[in-house]
C-alpha atoms as an extended CHARMM CRD file, in Angstrom:
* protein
*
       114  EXT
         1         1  UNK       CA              0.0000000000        0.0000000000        0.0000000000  PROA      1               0.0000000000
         2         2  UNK       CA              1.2880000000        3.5580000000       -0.9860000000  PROA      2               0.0000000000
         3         3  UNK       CA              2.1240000000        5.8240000000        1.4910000000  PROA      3               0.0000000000
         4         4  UNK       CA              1.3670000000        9.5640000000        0.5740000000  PROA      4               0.0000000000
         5         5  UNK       CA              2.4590000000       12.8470000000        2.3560000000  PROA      5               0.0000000000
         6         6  UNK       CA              1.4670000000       16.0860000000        1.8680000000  PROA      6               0.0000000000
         7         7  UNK       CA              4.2420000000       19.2690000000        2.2870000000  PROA      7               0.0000000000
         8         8  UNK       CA              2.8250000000       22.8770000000        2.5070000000  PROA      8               0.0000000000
         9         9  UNK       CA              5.4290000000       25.5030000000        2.2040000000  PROA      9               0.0000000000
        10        10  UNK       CA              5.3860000000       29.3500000000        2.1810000000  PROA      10              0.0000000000
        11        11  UNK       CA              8.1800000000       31.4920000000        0.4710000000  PROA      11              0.0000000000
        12        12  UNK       CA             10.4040000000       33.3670000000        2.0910000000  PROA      12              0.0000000000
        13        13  UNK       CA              9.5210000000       37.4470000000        2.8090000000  PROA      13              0.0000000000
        14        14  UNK       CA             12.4420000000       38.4640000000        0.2650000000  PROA      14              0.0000000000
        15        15  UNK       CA             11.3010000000       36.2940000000       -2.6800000000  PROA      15              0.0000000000
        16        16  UNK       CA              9.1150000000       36.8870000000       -5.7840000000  PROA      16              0.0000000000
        17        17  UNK       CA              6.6330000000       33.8160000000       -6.2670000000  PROA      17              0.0000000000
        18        18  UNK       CA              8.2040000000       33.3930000000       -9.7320000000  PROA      18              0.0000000000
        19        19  UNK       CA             11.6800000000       33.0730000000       -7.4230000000  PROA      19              0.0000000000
        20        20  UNK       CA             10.7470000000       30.8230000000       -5.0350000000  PROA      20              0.0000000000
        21        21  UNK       CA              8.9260000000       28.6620000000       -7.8780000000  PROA      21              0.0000000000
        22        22  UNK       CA             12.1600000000       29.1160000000       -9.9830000000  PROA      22              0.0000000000
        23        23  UNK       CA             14.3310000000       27.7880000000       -6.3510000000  PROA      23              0.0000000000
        24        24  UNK       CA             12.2540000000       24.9550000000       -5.5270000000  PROA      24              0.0000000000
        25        25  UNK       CA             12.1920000000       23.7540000000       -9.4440000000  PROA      25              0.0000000000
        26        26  UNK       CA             15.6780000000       24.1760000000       -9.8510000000  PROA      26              0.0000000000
        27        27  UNK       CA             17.9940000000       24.3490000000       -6.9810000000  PROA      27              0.0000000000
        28        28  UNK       CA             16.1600000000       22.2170000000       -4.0360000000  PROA      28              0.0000000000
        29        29  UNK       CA             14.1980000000       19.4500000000       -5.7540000000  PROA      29              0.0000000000
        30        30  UNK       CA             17.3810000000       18.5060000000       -7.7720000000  PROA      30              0.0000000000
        31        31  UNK       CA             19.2990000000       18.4660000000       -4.4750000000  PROA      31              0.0000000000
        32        32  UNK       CA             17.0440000000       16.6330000000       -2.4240000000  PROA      32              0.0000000000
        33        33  UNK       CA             16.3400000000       14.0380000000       -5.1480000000  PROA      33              0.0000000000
        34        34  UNK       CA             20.8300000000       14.1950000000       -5.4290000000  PROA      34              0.0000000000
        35        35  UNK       CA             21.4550000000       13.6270000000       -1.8040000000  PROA      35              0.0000000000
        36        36  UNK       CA             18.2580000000       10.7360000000       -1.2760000000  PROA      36              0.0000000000
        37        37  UNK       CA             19.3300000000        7.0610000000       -1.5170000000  PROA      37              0.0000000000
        38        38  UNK       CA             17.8990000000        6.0210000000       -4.6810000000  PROA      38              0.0000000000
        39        39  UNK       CA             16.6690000000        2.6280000000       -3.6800000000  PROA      39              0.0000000000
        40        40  UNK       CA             14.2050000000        5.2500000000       -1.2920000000  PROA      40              0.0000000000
        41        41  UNK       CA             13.1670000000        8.1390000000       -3.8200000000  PROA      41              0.0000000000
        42        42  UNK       CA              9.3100000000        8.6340000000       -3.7350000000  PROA      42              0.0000000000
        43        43  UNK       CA              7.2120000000        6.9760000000       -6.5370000000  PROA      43              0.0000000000
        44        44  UNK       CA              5.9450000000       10.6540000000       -7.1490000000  PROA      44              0.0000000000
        45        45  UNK       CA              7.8870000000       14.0100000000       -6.1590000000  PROA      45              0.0000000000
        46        46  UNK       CA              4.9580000000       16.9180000000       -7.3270000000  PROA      46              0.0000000000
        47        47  UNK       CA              4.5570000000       20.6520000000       -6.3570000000  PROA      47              0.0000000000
        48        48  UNK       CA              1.7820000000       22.3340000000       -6.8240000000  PROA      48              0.0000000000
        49        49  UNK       CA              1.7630000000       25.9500000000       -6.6020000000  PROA      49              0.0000000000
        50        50  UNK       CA             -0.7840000000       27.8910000000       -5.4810000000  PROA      50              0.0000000000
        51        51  UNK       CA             -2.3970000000       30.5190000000       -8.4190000000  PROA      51              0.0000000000
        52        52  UNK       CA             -3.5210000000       32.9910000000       -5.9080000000  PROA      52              0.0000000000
        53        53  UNK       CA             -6.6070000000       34.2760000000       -8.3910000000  PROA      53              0.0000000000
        54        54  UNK       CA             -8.4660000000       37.0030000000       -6.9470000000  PROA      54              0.0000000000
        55        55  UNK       CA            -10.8710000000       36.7440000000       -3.9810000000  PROA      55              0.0000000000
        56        56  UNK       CA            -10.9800000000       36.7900000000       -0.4990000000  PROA      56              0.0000000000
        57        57  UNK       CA            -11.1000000000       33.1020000000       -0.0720000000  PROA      57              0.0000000000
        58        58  UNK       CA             -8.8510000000       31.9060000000       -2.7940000000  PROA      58              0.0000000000
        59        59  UNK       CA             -6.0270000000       33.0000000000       -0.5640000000  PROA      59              0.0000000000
        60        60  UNK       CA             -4.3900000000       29.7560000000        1.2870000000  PROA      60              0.0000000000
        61        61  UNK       CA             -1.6620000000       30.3550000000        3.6930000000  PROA      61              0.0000000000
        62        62  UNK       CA              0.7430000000       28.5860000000        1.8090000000  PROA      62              0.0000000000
        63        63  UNK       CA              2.5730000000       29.2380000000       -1.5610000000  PROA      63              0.0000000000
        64        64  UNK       CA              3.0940000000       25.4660000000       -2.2710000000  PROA      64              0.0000000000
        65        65  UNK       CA              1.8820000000       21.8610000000       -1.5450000000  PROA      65              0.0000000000
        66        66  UNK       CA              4.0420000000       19.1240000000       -2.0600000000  PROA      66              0.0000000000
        67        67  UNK       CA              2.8540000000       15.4650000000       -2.7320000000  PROA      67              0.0000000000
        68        68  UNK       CA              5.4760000000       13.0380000000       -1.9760000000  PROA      68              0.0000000000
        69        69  UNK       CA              4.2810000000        9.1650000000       -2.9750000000  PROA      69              0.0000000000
        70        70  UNK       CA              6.4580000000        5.8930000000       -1.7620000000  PROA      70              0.0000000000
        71        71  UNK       CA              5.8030000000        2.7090000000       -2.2790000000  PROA      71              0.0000000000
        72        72  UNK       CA              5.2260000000        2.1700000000        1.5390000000  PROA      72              0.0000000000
        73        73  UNK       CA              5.7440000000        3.6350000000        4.9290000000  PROA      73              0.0000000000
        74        74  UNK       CA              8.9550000000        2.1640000000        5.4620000000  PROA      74              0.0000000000
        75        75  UNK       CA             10.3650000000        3.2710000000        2.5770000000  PROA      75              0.0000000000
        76        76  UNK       CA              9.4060000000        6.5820000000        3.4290000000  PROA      76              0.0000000000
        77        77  UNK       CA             11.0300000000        6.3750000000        6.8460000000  PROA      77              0.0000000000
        78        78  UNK       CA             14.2090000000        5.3720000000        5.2540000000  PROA      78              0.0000000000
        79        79  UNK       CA             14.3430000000        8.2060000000        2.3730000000  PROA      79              0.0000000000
        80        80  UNK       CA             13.6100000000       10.6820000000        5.5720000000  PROA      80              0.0000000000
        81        81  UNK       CA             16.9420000000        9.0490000000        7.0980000000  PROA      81              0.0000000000
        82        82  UNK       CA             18.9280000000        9.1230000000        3.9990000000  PROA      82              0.0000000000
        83        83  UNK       CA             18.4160000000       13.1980000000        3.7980000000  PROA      83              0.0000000000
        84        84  UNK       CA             19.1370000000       13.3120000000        7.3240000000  PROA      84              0.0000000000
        85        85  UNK       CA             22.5010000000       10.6820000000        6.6280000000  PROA      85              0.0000000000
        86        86  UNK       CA             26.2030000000       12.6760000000        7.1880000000  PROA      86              0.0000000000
        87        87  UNK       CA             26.2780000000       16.6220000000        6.0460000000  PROA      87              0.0000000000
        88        88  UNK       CA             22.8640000000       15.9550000000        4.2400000000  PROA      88              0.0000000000
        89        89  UNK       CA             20.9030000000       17.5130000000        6.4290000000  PROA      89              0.0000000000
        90        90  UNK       CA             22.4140000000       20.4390000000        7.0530000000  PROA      90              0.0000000000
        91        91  UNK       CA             22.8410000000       20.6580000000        3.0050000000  PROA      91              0.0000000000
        92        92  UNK       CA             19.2740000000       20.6140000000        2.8760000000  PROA      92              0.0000000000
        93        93  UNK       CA             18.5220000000       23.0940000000        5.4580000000  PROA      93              0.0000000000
        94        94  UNK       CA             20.1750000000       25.0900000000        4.6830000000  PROA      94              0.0000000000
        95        95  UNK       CA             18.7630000000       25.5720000000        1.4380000000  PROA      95              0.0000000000
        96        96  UNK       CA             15.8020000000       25.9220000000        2.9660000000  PROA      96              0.0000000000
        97        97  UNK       CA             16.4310000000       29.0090000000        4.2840000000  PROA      97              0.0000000000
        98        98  UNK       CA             17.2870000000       30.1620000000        1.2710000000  PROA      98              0.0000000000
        99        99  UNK       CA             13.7610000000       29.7850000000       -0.0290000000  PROA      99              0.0000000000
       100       100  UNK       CA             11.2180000000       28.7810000000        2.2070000000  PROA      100             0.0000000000
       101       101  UNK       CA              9.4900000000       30.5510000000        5.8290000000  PROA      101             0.0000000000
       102       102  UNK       CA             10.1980000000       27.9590000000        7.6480000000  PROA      102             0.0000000000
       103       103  UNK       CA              7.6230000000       29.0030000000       10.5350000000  PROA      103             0.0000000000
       104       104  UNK       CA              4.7510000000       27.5870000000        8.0360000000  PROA      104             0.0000000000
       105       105  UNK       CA              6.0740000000       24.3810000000        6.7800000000  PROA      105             0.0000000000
       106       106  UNK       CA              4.1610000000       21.6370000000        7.3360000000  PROA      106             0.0000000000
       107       107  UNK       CA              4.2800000000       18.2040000000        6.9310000000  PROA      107             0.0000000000
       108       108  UNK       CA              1.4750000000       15.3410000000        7.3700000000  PROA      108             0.0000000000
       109       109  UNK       CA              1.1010000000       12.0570000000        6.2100000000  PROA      109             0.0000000000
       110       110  UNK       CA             -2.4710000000       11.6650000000        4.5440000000  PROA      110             0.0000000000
       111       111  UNK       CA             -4.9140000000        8.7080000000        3.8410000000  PROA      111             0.0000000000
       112       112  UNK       CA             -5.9360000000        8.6580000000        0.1420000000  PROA      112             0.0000000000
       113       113  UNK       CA             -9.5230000000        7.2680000000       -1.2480000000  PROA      113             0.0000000000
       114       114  UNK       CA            -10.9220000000        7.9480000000       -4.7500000000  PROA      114             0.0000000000
């Protein structure tokens, strides 16, 4: 059974939505996918970006959501502790603090039915 997990994200103060769309597409989604163990990558790796059309309610509190897919839970738990393997981590946040308000990130695994 697939195990799915859903990433919110908001851009940092300093950054353009076209620059933090341009930084997650081409500086931290290639270097999280280069630093994973590849017998671990997720199934699916998709951002979504929020269109922000006009309207009080069309207004989420995030810039981006993030589906992440894996094959199953455990695999999941072991990509999370290849990222987190030697200078990885720090690698990655790093980045992230390049890009992202970290204050709003989110993370939560999520049940999917169609």
């Amino acid at each position: 059974m697939v195990f799915t997990v859903i990433i919110t994200a908001s851009k940092a103060a300093h950054l353009s939505a076209e620059q933090f769309k341009e930084h997650y597409e081409t500086k931290h989604a290639p270097l999280v996918n280069s630093l994973c163990d590849a017998r671990y990558k997720p199934l699916v790796y998709r951002r979504h970006y929020t269109a922000r059309p006009d309207g009080p309610s069309m207004h989420p509190d995030f810039d981006a959501m993030t589906v992440l897919i894996f094959a199953d839970e455990p695999t999941y738990r072991s990509w999370q502790a290849s990222l987190a393997a030697g200078d990885n981590k720090t690698k990655i946040q790093s980045d992230c603090l390049q890009f992202l308000n970290m204050a709003t990130y989110k993370t939560c695994p999520v049940e999917v039915r169609e």
